[in-house]
C-alpha positions in Angstrom: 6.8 76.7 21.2 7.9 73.4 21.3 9.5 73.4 18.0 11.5 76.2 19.2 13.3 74.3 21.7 13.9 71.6 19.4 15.1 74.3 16.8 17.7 75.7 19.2 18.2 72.3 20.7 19.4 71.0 17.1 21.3 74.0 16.6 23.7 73.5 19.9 24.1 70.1 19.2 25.2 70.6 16.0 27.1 73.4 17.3 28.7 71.1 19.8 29.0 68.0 17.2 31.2 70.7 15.1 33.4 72.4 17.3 34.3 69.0 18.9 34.7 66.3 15.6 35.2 69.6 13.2 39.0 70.4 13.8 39.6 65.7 13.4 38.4 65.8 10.1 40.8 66.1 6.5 40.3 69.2 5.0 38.5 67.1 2.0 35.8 65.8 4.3 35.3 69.3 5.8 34.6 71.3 2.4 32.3 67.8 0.7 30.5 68.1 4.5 29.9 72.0 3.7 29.2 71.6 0.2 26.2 68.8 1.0 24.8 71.7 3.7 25.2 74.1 1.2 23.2 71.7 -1.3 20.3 71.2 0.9 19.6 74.8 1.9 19.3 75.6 -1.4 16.7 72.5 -1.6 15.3 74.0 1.2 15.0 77.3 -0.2 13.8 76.8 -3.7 11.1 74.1 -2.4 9.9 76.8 0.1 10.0 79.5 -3.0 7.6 77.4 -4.8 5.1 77.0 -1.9 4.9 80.9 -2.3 3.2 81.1 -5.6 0.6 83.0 -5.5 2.9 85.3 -3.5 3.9 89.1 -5.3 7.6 88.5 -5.9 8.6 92.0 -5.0 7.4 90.6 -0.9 10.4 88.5 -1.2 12.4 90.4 -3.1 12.0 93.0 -0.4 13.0 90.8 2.4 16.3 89.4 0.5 17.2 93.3 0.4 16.1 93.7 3.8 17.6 91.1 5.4 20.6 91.4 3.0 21.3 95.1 4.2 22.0 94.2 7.7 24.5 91.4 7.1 26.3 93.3 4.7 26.8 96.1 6.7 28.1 94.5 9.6 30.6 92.2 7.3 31.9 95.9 6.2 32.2 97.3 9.6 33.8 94.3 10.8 36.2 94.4 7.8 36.8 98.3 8.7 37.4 97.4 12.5 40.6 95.5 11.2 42.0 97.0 8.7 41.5 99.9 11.8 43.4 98.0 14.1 45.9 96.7 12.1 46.6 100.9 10.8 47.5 101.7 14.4 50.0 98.9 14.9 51.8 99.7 12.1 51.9 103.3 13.0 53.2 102.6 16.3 55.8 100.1 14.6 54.7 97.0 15.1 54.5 94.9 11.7 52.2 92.5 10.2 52.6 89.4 12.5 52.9 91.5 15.6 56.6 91.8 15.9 58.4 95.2 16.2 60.0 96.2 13.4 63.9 97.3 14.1 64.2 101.1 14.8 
């Protein structure tokens, strides 16, 4: 239990640490900052894929797809939601950046 407070207490730091220094950096530093993240997930990840062995493949196969299906789906009903939204302003005359267009 107590590494799940620390989890979630990491997590709203950084959180915090982000939203606060995020916006003051050049774009440069923010995309090398995301790229080194990026990096060591994927450390993370293969080194936890090799601790799994003597696992069947098709487990974690299954619970990429799994876990896959879920966030795709909401990515494509969020995407729908706006292009939704942004059908019904145009049909009641208001154009892309939310001015009215001249009748």
């Amino acid at each position: 239990m107590t590494g799940t407070f620390l989890n979630v207490g990491t997590v709203l730091a950084g959180t915090l640490l982000g939203t606060l220094a995020g916006s003051r950096l050049p774009t440069g530093i923010q995309q090398r900052v995301l790229a080194g993240l990026g990096l060591v997930t994927l450390v993370i990840g293969v080194d936890a894929a090799l601790a799994w062995r003597d696992t069947n493949p098709l487990y974690v196969l299954g619970g990429v797809l799994l876990g896959g299906s879920p966030a795709k789906r909401s990515a494509s009903s969020g995407a729908w939601r706006r292009s939704e939204t942004a059908s019904r302003l145009r049909f009641r005359g208001v154009g892309r950046r939310g001015c009215r267009r001249a009748s």
